[in-house]
C-alpha positions as CSV (number, residue, x, y, z in Angstrom):
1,X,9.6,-2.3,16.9
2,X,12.4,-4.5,17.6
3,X,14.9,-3.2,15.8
4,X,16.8,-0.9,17.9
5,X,19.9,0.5,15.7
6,X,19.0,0.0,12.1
7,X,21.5,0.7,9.8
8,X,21.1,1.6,6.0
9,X,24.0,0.8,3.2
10,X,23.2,1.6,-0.1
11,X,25.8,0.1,-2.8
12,X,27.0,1.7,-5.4
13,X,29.4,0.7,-8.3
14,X,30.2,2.4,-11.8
15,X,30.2,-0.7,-13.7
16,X,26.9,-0.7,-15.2
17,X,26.7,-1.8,-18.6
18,X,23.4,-0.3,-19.6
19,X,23.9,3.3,-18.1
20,X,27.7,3.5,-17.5
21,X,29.1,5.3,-14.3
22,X,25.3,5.1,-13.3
23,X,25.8,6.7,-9.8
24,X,27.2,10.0,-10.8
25,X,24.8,10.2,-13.8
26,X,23.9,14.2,-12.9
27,X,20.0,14.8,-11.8
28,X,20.0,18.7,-11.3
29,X,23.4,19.2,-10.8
30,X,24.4,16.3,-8.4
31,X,24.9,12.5,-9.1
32,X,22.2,10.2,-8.5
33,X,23.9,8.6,-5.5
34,X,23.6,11.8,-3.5
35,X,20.0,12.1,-4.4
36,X,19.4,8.4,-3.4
37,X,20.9,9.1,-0.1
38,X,19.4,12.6,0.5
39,X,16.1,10.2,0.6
40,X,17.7,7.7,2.9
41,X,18.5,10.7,5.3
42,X,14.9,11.8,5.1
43,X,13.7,8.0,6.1
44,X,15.5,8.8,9.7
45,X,15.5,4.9,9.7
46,X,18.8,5.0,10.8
47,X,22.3,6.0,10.1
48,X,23.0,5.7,6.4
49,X,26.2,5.0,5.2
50,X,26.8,4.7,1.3
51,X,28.9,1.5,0.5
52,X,31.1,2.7,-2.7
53,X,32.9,0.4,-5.3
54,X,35.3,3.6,-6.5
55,X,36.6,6.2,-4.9
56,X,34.8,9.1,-6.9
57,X,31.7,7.8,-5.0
58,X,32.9,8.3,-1.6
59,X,34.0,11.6,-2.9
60,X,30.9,12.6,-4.6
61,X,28.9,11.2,-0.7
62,X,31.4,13.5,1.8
63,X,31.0,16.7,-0.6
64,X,27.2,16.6,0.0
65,X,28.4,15.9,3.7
66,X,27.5,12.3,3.7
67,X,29.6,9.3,5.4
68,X,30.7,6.9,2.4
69,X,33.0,3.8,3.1
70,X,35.1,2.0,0.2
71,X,34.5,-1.6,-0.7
72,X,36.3,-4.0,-3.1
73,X,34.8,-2.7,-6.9
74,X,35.1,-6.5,-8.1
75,X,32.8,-8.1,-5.5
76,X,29.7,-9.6,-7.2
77,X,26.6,-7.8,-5.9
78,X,25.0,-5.0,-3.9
79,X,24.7,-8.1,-0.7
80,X,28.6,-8.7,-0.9
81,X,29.0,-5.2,-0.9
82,X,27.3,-4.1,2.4
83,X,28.6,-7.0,3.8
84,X,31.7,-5.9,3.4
85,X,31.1,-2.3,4.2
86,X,29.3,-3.3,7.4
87,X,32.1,-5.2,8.8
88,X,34.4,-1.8,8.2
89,X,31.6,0.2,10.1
90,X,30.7,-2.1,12.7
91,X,33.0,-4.4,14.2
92,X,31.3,-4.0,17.5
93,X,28.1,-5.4,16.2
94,X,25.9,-2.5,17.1
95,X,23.9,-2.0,14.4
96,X,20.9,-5.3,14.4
97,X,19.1,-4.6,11.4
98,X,20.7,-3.7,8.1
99,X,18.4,-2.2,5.1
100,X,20.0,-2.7,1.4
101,X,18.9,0.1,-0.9
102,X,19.7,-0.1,-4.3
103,X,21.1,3.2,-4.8
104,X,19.4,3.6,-8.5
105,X,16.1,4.8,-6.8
106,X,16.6,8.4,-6.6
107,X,12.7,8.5,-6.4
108,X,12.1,6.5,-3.4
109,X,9.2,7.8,-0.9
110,X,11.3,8.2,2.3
111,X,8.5,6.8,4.5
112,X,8.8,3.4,2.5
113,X,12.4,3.3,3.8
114,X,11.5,2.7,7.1
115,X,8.7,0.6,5.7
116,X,10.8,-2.2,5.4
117,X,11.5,-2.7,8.5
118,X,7.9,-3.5,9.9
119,X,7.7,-7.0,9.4
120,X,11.1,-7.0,11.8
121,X,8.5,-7.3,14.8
122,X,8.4,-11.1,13.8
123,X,11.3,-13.0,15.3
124,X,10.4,-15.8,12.3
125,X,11.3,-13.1,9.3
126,X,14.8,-13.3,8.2
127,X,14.2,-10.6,5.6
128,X,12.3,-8.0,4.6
129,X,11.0,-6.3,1.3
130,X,8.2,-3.9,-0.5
131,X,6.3,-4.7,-2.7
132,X,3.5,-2.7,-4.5
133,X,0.5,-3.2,-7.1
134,X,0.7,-3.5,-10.7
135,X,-1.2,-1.0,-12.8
136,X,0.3,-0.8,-15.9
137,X,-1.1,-3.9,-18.3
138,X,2.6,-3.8,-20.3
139,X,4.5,-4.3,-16.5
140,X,3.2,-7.9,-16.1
141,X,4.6,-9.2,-19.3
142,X,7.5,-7.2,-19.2
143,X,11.0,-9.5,-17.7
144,X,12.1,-6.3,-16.4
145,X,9.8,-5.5,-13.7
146,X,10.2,-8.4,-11.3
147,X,6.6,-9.9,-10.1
148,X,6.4,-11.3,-6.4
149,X,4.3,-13.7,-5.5
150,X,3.1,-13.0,-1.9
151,X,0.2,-14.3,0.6
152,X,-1.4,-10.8,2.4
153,X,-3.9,-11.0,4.9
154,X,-7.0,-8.5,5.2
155,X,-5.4,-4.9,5.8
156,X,-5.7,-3.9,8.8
157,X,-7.8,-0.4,8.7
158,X,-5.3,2.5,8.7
159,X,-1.9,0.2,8.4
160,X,0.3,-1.0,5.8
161,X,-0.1,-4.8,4.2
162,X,2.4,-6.8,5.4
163,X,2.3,-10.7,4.2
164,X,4.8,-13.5,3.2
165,X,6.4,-13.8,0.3
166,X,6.1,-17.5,-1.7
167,X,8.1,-16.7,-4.8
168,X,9.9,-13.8,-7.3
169,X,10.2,-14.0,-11.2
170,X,10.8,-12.4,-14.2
171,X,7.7,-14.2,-15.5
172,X,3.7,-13.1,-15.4
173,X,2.5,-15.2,-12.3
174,X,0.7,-16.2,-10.5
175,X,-2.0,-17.4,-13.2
176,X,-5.4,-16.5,-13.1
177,X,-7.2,-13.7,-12.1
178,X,-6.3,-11.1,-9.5
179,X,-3.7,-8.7,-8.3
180,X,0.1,-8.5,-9.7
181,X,2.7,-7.4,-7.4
182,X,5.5,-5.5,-8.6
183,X,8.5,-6.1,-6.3
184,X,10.9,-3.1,-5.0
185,X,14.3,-3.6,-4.5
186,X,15.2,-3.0,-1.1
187,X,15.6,-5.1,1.9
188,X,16.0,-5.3,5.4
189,X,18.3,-8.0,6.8
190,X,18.5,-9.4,10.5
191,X,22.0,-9.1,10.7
192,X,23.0,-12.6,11.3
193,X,20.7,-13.5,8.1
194,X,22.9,-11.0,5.9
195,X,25.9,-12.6,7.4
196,X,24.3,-16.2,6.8
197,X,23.5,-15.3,2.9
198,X,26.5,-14.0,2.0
199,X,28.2,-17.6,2.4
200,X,25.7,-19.3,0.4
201,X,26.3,-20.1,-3.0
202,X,24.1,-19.0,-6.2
203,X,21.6,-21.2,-6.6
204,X,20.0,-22.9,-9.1
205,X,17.1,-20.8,-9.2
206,X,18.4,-17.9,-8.7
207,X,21.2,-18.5,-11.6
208,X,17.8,-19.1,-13.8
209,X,15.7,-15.9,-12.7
210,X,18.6,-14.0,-12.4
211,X,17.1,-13.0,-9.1
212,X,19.4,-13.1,-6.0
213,X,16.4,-13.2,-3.4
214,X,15.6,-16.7,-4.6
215,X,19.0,-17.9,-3.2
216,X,17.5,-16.8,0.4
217,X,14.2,-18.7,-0.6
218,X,16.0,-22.1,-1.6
219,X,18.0,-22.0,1.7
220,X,14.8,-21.6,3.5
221,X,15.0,-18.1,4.5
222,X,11.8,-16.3,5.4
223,X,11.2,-13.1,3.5
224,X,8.3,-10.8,4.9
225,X,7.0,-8.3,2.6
226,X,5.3,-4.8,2.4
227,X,2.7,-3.5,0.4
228,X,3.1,0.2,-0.3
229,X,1.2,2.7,-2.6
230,X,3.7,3.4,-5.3
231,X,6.9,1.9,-6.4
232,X,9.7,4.4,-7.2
233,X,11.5,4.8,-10.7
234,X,14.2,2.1,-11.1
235,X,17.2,3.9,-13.1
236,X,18.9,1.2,-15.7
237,X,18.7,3.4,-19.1
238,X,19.1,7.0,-20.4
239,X,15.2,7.3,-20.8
240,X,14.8,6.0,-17.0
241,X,17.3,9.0,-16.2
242,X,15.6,11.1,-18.1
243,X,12.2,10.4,-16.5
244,X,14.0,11.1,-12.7
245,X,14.9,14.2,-14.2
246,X,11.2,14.7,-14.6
247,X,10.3,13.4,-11.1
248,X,12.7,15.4,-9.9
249,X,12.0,18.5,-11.2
């Protein structure tokens, strides 16, 4: 494995609209965010550091005995904000690999964590991501659950899928028949390629999908993806909380 100091940020604002204050939503007595990183921690992927819009974040993070760093709470998505945050924690440049999770996933398999960073062997990937089969009929209609479009070779016996991906949307595609892939959201960065997408613009696809990956894919970024079993349960409503609750049980 090439990466030899992995670090993983996981943002964290309160300005959802849909679930407001999202991040200290309470799952069992502690906020989402702590559960989120609790799984981070379990990855042992690397050190994890939670990149915070508000302070009650950091706060919530250091009580459970995490490490928590303050960013700008106006900056325009969870990229911008490790960014930011990694610049704080690392100004020596130590840490080569960065991993992005979203930290709405208080269900995330640990061992897909490290996952991500698989692909990292390739010196041509720029990025990394997971994606996972679709089972549920309604999922590939539904604008919520993003669909990737990806090329996999044969798998390997005893190893995890890893292929390229050609495209994300909102939309059911590819057409015809055959496998839908659901995409996860987390990501593993070469450092230099977080630092290179940060100063690119939104672009025109990505404006239309409302999908910031597609701004990597227009500036000809390779993304490398992994195919796991499950996906975990994306937090954006009361019902989704609800349902964590359940997993969490």
């Amino acid at each position: 494995m090439n990466a030899t100091n992995p670090i993983i940020l996981i943002p964290a604002r309160l300005g959802a609209t849909r679930l407001p204050n999202k991040p200290m939503a309470d799952i069992h007595g502690q906020p989402m965010i702590v559960h989120v990183w609790r799984r981070a921690c379990e990855s042992r992927a690397g050190r994890v550091v939670v990149a915070a819009g508000e302070q009650q974040i950091v706060d919530a993070i250091t009580a459970a005995g995490g490490e928590a760093v303050l960013t700008d709470p106006a900056l325009a998505s969870g990229s911008d904000r490790i960014a930011q945050a990694l610049k704080v924690l690392d100004r020596r440049q130590q840490h080569d690999f960065v991993i992005n999770l979203q930290g709405d996933l208080p269900t995330i398999a640990p061992r897909h964590i490290g996952a991500v960073l698989l692909p990292m062997v390739d010196p041509a990937v720029d990025i990394s991501t997971l994606v996972t089969p679709i089972t549920r009929p309604e999922e590939i209609t539904d604008p919520n659950v993003v669909k990737a479009v990806i090329t996999i070779p044969p798998k390997q016996s005893g190893s995890l899928n890893i292929g390229r991906a050609l495209y994300f949307s909102r939309a059911a595609i590819p057409a015809g028949d055959g496998p839908y892939y659901h995409h996860i959201g987390i990501y593993a960065y070469r450092r230099a390629a977080l630092e290179r997408f940060v100063t690119l613009k939104p672009s025109i696809l990505e404006l239309r999908e409302r999908l910031e990956q597609l701004r990597a894919m227009e500036a000809g970024m390779n993304i490398a993806v992994v195919c796991v079993d499950t996906a975990p349960l994306g937090v954006d409503t009361q019902a989704d909380l609800e349902r964590a609750r359940l997993a969490l049980a």
